[in-house]
MIKE-870537 format. One record per residue (C-alpha): residue number from 1; residue in one letter; chain; x, y, z. Coordinates in Angstrom, 1 decimal. Example, Ala and Ser with C-alpha at 12.3 -4.5 7.8 and 13.67 -1.06 7.14 Angstrom:
2
<atom num="1" residu="A" chaine="A" u="12.3" v="-4.5" w="7.8"/>
<atom num="2" residu="S" chaine="A" u="13.7" v="-1.1" w="7.1"/>
# end
This chain:
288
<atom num="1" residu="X" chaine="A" u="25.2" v="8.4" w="-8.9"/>
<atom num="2" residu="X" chaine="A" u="28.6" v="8.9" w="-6.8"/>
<atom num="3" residu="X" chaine="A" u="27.1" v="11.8" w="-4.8"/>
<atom num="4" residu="X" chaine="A" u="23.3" v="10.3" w="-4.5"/>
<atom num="5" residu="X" chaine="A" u="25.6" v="7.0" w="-3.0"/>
<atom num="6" residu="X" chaine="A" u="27.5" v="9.1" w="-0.7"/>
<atom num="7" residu="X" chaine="A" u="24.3" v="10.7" w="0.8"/>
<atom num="8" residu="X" chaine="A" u="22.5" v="7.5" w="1.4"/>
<atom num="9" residu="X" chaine="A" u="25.7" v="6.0" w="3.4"/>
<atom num="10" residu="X" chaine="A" u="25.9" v="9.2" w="5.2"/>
<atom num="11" residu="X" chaine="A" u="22.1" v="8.9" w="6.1"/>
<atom num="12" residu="X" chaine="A" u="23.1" v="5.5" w="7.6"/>
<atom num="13" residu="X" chaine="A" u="19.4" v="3.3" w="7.4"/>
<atom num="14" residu="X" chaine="A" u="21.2" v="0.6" w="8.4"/>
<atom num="15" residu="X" chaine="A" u="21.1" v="2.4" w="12.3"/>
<atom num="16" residu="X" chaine="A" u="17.3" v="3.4" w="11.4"/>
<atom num="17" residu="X" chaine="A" u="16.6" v="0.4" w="13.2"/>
<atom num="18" residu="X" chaine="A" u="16.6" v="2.6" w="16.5"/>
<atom num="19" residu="X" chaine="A" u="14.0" v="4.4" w="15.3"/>
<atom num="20" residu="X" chaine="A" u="11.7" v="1.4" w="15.9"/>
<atom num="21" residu="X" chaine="A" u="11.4" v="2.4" w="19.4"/>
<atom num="22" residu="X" chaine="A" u="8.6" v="4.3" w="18.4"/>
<atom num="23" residu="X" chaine="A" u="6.6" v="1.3" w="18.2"/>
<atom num="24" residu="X" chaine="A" u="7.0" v="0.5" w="21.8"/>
<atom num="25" residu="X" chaine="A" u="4.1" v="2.4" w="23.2"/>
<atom num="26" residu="X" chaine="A" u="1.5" v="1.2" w="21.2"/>
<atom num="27" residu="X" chaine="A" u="2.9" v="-2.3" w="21.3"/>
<atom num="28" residu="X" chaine="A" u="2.5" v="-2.5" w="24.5"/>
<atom num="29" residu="X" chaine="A" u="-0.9" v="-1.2" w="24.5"/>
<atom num="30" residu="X" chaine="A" u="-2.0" v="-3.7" w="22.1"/>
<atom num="31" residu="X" chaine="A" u="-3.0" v="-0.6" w="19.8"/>
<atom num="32" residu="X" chaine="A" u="-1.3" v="-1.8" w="16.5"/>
<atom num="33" residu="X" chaine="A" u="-4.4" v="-3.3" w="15.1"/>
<atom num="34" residu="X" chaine="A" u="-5.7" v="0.1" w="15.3"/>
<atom num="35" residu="X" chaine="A" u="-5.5" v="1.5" w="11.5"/>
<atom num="36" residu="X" chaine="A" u="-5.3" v="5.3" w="13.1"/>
<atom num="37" residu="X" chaine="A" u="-2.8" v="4.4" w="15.4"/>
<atom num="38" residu="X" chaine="A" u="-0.4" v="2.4" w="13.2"/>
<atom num="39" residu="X" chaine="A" u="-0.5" v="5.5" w="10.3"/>
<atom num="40" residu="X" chaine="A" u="0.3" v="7.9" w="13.6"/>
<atom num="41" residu="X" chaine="A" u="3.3" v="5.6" w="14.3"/>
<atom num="42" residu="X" chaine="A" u="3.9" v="5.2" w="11.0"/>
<atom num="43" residu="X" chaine="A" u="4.6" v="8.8" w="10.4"/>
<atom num="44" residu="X" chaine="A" u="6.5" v="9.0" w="13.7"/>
<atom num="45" residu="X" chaine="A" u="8.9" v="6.4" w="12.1"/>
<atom num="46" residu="X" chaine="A" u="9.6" v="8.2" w="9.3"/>
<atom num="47" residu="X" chaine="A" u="9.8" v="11.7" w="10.9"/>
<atom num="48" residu="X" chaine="A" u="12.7" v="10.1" w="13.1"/>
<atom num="49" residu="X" chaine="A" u="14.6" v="8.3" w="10.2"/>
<atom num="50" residu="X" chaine="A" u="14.2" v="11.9" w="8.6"/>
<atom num="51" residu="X" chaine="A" u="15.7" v="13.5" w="12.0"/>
<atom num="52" residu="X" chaine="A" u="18.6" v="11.0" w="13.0"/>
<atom num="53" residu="X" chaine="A" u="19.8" v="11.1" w="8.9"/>
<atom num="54" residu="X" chaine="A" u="19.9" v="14.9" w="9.5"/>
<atom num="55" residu="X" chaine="A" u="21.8" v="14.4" w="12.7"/>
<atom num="56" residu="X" chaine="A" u="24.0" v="12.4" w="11.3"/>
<atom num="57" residu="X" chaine="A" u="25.1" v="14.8" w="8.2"/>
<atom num="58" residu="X" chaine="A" u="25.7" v="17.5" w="11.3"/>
<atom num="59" residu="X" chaine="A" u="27.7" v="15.8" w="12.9"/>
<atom num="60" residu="X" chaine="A" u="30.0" v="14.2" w="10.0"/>
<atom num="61" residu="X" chaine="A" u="30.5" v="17.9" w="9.3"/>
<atom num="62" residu="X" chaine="A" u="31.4" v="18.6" w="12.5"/>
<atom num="63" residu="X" chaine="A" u="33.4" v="15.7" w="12.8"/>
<atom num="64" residu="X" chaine="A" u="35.3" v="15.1" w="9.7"/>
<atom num="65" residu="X" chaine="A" u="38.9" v="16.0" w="10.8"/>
<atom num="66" residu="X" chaine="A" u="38.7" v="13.8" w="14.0"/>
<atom num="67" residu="X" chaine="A" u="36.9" v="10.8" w="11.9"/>
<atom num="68" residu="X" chaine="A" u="40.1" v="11.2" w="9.4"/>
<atom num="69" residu="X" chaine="A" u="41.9" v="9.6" w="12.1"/>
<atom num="70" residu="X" chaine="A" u="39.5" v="6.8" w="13.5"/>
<atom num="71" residu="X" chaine="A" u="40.3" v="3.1" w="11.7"/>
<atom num="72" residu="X" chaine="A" u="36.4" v="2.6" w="10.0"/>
<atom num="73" residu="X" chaine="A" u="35.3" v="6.5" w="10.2"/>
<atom num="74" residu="X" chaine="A" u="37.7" v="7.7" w="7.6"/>
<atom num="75" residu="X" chaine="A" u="35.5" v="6.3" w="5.1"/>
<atom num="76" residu="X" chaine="A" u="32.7" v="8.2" w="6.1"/>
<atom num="77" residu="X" chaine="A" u="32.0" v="10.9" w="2.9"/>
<atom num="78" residu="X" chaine="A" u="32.5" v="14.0" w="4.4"/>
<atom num="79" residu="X" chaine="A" u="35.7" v="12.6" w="6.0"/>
<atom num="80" residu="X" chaine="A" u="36.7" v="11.1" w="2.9"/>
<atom num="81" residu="X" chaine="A" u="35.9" v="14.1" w="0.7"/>
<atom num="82" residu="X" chaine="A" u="33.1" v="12.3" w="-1.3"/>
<atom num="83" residu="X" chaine="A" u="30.7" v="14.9" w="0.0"/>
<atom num="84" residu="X" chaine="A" u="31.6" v="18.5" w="0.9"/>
<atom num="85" residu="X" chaine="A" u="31.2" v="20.1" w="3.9"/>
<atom num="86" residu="X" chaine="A" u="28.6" v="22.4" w="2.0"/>
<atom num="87" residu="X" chaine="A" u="26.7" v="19.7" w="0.5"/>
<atom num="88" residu="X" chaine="A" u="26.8" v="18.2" w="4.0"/>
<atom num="89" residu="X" chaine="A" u="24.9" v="20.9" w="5.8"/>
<atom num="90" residu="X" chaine="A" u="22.7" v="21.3" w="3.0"/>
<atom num="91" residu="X" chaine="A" u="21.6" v="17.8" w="3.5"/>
<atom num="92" residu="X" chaine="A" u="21.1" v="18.0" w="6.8"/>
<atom num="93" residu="X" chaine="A" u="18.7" v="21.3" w="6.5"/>
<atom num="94" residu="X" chaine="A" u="16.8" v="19.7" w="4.0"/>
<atom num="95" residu="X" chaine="A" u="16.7" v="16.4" w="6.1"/>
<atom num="96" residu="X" chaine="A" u="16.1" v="18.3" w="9.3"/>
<atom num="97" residu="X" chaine="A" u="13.1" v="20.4" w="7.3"/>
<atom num="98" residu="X" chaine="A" u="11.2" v="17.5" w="5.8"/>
<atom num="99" residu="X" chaine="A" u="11.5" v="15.5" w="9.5"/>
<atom num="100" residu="X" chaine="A" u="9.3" v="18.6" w="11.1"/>
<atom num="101" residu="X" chaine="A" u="6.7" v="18.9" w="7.7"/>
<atom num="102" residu="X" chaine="A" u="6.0" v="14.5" w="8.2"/>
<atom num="103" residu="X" chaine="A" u="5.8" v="15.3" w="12.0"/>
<atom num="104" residu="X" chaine="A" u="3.0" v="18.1" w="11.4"/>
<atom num="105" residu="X" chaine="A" u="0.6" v="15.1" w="9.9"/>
<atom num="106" residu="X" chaine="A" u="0.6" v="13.2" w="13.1"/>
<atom num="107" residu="X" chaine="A" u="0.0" v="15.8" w="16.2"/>
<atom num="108" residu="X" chaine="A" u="1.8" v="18.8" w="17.6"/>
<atom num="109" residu="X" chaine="A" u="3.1" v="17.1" w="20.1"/>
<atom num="110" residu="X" chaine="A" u="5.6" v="14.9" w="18.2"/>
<atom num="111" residu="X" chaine="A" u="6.2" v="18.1" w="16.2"/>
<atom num="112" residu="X" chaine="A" u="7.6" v="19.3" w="19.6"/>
<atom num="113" residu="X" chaine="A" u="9.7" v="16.1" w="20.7"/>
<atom num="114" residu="X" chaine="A" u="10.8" v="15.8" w="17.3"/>
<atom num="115" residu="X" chaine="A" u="11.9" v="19.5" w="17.4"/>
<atom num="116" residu="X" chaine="A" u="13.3" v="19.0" w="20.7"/>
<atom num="117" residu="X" chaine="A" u="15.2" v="16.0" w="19.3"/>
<atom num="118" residu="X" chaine="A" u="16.9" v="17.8" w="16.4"/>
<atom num="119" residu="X" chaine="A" u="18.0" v="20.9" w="19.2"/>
<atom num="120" residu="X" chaine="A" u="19.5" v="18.7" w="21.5"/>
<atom num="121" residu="X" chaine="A" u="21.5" v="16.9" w="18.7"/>
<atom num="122" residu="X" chaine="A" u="22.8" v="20.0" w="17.9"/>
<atom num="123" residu="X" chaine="A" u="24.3" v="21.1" w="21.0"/>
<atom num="124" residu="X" chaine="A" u="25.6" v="17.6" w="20.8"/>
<atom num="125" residu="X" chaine="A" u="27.3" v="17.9" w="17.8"/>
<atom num="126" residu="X" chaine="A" u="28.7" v="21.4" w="18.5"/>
<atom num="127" residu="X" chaine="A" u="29.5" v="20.9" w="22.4"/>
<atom num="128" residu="X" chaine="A" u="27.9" v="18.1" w="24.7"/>
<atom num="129" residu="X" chaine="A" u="29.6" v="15.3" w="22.7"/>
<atom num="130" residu="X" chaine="A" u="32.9" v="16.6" w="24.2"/>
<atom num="131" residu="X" chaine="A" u="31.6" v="16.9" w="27.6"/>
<atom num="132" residu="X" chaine="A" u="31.9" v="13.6" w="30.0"/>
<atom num="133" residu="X" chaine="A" u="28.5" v="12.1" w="31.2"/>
<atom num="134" residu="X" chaine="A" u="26.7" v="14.7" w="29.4"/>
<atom num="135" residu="X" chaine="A" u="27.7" v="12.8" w="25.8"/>
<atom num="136" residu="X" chaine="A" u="26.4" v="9.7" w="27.1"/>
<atom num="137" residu="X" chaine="A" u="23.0" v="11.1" w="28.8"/>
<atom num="138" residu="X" chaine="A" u="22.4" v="13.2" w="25.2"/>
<atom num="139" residu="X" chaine="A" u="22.5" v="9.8" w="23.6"/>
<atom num="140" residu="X" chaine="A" u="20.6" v="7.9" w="26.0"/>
<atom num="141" residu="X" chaine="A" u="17.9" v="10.9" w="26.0"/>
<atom num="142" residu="X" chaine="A" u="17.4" v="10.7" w="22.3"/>
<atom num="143" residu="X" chaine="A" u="16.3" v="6.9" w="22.8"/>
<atom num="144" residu="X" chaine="A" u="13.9" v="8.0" w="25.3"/>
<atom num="145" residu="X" chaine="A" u="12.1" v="10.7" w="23.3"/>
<atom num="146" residu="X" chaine="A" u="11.4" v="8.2" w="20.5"/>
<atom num="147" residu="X" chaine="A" u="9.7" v="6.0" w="22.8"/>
<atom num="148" residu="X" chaine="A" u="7.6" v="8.9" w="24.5"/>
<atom num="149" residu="X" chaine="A" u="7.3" v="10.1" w="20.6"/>
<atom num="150" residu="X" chaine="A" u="5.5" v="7.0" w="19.6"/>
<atom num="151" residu="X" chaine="A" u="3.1" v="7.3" w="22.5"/>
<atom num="152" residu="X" chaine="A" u="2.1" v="10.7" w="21.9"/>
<atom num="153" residu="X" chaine="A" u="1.6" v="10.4" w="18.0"/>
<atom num="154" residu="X" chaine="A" u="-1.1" v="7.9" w="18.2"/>
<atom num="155" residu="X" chaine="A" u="-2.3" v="9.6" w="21.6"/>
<atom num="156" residu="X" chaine="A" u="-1.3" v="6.8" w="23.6"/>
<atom num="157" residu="X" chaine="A" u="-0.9" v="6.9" w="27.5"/>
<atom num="158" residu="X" chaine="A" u="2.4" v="5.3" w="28.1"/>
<atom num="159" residu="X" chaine="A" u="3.3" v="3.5" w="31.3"/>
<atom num="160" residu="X" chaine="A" u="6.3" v="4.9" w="33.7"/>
<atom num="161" residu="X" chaine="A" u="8.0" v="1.7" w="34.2"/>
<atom num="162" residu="X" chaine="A" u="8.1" v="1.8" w="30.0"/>
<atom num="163" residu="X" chaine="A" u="9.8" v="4.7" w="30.0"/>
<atom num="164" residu="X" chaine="A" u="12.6" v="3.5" w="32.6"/>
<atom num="165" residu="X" chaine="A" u="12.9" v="0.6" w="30.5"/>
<atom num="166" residu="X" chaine="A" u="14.1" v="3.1" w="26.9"/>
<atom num="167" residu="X" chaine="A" u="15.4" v="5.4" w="29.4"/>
<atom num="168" residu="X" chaine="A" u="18.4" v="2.8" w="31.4"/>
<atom num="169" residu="X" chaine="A" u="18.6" v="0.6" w="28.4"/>
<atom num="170" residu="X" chaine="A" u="19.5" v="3.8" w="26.2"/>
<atom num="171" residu="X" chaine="A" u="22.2" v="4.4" w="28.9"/>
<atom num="172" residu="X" chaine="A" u="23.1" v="0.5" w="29.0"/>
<atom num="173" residu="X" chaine="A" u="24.2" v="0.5" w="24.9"/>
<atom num="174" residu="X" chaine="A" u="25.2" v="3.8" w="25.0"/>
<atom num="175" residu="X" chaine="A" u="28.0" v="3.5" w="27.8"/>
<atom num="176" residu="X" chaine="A" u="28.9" v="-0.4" w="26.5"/>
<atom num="177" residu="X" chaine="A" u="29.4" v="1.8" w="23.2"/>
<atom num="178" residu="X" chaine="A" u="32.1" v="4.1" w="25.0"/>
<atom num="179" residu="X" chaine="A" u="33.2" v="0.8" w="26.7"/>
<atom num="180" residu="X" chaine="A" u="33.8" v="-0.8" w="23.9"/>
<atom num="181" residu="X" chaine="A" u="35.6" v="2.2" w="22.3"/>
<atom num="182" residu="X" chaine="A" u="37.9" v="2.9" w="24.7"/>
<atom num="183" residu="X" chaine="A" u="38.4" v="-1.0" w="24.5"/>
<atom num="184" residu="X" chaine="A" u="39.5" v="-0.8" w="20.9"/>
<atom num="185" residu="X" chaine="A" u="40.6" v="3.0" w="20.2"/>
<atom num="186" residu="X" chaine="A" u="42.4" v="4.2" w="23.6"/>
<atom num="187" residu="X" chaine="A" u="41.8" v="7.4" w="25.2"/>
<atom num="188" residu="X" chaine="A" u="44.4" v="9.5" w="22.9"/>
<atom num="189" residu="X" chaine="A" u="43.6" v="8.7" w="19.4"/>
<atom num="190" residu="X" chaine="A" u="41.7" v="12.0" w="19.1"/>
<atom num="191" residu="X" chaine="A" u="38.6" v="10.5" w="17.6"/>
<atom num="192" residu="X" chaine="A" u="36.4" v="11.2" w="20.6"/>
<atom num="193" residu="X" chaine="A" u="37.7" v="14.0" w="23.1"/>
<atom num="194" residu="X" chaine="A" u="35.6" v="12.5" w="26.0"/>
<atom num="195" residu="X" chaine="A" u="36.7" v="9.6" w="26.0"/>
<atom num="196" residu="X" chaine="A" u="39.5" v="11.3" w="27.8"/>
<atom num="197" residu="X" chaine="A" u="38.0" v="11.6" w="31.1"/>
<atom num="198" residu="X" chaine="A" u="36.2" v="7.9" w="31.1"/>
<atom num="199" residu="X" chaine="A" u="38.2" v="4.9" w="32.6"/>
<atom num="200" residu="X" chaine="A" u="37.2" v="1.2" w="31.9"/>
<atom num="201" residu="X" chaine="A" u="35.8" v="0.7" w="35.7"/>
<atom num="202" residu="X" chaine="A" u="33.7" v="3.6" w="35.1"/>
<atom num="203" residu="X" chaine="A" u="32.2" v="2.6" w="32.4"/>
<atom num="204" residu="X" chaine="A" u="31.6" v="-0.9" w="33.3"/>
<atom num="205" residu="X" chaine="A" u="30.2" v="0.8" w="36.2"/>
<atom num="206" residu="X" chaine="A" u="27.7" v="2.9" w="33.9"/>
<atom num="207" residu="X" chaine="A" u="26.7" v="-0.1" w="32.2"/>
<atom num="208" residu="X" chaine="A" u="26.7" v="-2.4" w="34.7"/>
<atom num="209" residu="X" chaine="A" u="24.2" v="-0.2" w="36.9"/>
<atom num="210" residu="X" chaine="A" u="21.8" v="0.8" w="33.9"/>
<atom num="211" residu="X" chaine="A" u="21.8" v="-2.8" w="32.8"/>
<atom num="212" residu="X" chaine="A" u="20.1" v="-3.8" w="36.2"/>
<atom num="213" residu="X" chaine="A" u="18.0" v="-0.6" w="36.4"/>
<atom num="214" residu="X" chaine="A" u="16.5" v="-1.5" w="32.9"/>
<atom num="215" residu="X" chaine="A" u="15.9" v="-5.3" w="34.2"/>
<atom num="216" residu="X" chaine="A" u="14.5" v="-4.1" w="37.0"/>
<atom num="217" residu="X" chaine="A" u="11.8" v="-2.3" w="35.5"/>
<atom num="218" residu="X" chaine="A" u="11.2" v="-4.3" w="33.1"/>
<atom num="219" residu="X" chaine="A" u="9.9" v="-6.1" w="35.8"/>
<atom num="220" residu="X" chaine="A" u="7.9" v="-4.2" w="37.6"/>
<atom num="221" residu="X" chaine="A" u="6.6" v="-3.1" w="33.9"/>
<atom num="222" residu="X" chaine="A" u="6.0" v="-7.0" w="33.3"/>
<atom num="223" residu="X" chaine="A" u="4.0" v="-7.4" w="36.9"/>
<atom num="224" residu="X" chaine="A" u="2.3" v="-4.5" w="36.6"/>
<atom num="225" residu="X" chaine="A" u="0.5" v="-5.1" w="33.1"/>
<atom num="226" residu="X" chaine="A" u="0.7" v="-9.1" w="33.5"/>
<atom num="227" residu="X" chaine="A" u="-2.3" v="-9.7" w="35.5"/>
<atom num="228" residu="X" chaine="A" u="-5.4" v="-9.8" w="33.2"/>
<atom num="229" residu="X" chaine="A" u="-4.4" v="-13.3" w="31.4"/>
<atom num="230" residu="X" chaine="A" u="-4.8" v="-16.6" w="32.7"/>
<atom num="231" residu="X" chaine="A" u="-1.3" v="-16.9" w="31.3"/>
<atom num="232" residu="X" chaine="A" u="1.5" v="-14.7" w="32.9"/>
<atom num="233" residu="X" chaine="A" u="2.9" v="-14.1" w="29.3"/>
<atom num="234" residu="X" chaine="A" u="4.3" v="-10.5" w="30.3"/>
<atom num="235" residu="X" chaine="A" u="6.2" v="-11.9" w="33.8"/>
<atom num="236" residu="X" chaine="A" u="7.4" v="-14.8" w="31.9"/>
<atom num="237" residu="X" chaine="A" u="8.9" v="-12.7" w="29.0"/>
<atom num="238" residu="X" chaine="A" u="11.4" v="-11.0" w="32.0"/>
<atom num="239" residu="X" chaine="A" u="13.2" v="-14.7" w="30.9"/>
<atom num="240" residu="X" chaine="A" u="14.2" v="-13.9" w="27.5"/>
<atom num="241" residu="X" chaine="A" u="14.6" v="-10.5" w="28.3"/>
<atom num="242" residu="X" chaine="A" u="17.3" v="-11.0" w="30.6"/>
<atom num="243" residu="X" chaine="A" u="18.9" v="-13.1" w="28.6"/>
<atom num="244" residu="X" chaine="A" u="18.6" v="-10.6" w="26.0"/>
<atom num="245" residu="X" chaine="A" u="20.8" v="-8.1" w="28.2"/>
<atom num="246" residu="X" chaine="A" u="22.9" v="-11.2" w="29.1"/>
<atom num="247" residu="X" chaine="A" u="24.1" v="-11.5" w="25.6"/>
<atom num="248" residu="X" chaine="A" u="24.3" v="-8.2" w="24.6"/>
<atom num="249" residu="X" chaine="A" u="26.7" v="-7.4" w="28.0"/>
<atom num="250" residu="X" chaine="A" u="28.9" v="-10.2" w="26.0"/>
<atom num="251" residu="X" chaine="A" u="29.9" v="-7.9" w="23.5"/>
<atom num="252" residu="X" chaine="A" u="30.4" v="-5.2" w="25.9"/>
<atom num="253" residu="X" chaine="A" u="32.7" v="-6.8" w="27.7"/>
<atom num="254" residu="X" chaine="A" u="34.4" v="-8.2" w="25.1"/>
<atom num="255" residu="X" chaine="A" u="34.7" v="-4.5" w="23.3"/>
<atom num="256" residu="X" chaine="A" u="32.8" v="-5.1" w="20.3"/>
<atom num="257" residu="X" chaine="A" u="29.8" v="-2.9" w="20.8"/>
<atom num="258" residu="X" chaine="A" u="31.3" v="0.0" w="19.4"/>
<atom num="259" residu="X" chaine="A" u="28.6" v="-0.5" w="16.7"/>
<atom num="260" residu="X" chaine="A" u="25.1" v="-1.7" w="18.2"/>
<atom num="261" residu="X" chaine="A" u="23.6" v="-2.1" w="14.8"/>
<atom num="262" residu="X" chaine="A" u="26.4" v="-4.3" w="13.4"/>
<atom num="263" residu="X" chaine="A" u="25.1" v="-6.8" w="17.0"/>
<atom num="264" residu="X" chaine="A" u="21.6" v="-6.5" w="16.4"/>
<atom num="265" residu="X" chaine="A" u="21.9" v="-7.0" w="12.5"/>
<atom num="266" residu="X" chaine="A" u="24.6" v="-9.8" w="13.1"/>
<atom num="267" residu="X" chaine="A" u="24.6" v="-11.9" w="16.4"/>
<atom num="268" residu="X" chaine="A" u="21.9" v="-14.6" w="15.3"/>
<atom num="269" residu="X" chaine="A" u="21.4" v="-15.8" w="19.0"/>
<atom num="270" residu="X" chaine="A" u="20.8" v="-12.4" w="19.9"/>
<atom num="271" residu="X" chaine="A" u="18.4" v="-12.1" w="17.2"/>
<atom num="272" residu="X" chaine="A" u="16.9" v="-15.3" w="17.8"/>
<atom num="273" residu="X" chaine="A" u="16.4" v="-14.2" w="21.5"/>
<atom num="274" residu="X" chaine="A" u="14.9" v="-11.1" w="20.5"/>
<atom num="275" residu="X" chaine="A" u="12.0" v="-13.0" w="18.3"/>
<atom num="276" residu="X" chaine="A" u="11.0" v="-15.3" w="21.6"/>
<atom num="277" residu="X" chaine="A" u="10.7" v="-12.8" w="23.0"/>
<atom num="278" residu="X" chaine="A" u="8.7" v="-10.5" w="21.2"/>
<atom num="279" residu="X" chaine="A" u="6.3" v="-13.5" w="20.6"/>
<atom num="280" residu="X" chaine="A" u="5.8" v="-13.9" w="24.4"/>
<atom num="281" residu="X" chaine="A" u="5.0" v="-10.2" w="25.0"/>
<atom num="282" residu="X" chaine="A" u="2.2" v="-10.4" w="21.8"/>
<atom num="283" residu="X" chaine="A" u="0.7" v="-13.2" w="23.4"/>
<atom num="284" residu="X" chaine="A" u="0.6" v="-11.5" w="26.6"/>
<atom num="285" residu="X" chaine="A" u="-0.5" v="-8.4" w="24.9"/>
<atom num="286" residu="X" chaine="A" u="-3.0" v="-10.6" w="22.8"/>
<atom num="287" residu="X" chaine="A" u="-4.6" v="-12.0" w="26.1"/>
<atom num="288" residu="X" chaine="A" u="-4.1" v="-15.4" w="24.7"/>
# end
């Protein structure tokens, strides 16, 4: 019961929540009354839970010495000793194997983003996470392949502005993440060797830029798509979508994004936000 525990915290679901971004293609294409195309995202869902758990075994392997030394991270299992390194990698395979066999039942092209997906991680766990820019674009890039992946399993066209959208909000959390860290940890704890070469002005440069990038097209994805309804519903959701960014850029700032699911799960406003807004773009999506 120790060791089945130990796997299910190292599989983290509680950061499955990423994985939603699937849903954002069909969403916005009004397909998810479509029995075929939910079961196709469906499956695209659980393929990436599948992948990211795998990911995340890798690179608790990898990391376990460094994550020995971070304040929250030495509790990890592998860092711990709860799991060994052994049963770590084993996981991961397994993981890694069954995320390509629930791909296969959508189409081959997931099958080929998802493979893509679990590559990439892995010359992130073994080199790019120590590399400057390139950690943070590995990241980011991983965000943006679930959002193409949930257009392409249901067979979904999926709009350009969209994908700017995943694409500089990816890089938005993902460089308020580093913010924050080097906020709360320091350059020379020795938990995250890139950290290093990143300075607080950069970083709030990062974010600061991606953060009006993703507005930006959000915008031109909200004009673009708004005009059939005698309600604007997608230009008025821009509103509580900036204010979504707003909040978020709160807890950059202050450093506590370090974890993005512990804000999404816990900052009620945020959440609260989040809800009026997804209700605007339905309607808009609707036609109401």
């Amino acid at each position: 019961m120790t060791t089945t525990r130990a796997l299910v915290r190292t599989m983290r679901p509680r950061q499955w929540v990423k994985n939603l971004l699937v849903l954002a293609a069909p969403f916005a294409a009004g397909a998810l009354t479509d029995p075929q195309v939910v079961r196709s995202t469906a499956v695209a869902f659980v393929a990436f839970c599948l992948a990211s758990a795998a990911v995340y075994f890798v690179n608790d392997c990898v990391d376990a010495e460094s994550d020995r030394l971070h304040p929250t991270k030495r509790s990890r299992p592998l860092a711990s000793g709860e799991l060994s390194r052994r049963q770590g990698v084993s996981a991961g395979v397994v993981l890694a194997a069954a995320a390509v066999a629930v791909s296969l039942l959508a189409t081959w092209s997931l099958t080929a983003v998802l493979v893509s997906y679990l590559v990439i991680n892995l010359a992130y766990a073994l080199w790019l996470k120590h590399q400057p820019v390139f950690d943070i674009a590995v990241v980011s890039f991983g965000f943006l392949l679930r959002a193409i992946a949930g257009g392409l399993a249901a067979s979904l066209p999926i709009s350009q502005w969209l994908l700017l959208v995943a694409g500089f909000g990816s890089l938005f959390i993902v460089s308020g993440k580093r913010y924050s860290e080097l906020h709360t940890l320091g350059s020379d704890t020795g938990t995250r060797r890139s950290l290093v070469d990143y300075s607080p002005t950069y970083l709030r440069f990062v974010w600061s830029m991606a953060a009006a990038a993703t507005v930006m097209s959000y915008s031109l994805w909200a004009f673009e798509v708004g005009g059939g309804t005698s309600i604007p519903w997608h230009t008025i959701s821009i509103a509580p979508f900036l204010l979504g960014m707003l909040r978020y850029a709160v807890d950059i700032d202050a450093g506590t994004a370090a974890e993005p699911e512990d804000i999404v799960w816990g900052d009620r406003v945020l959440q609260v936000v989040g809800v009026c807004w997804l209700a605007v773009v339905a309607l808009g999506v609707l036609g109401v």
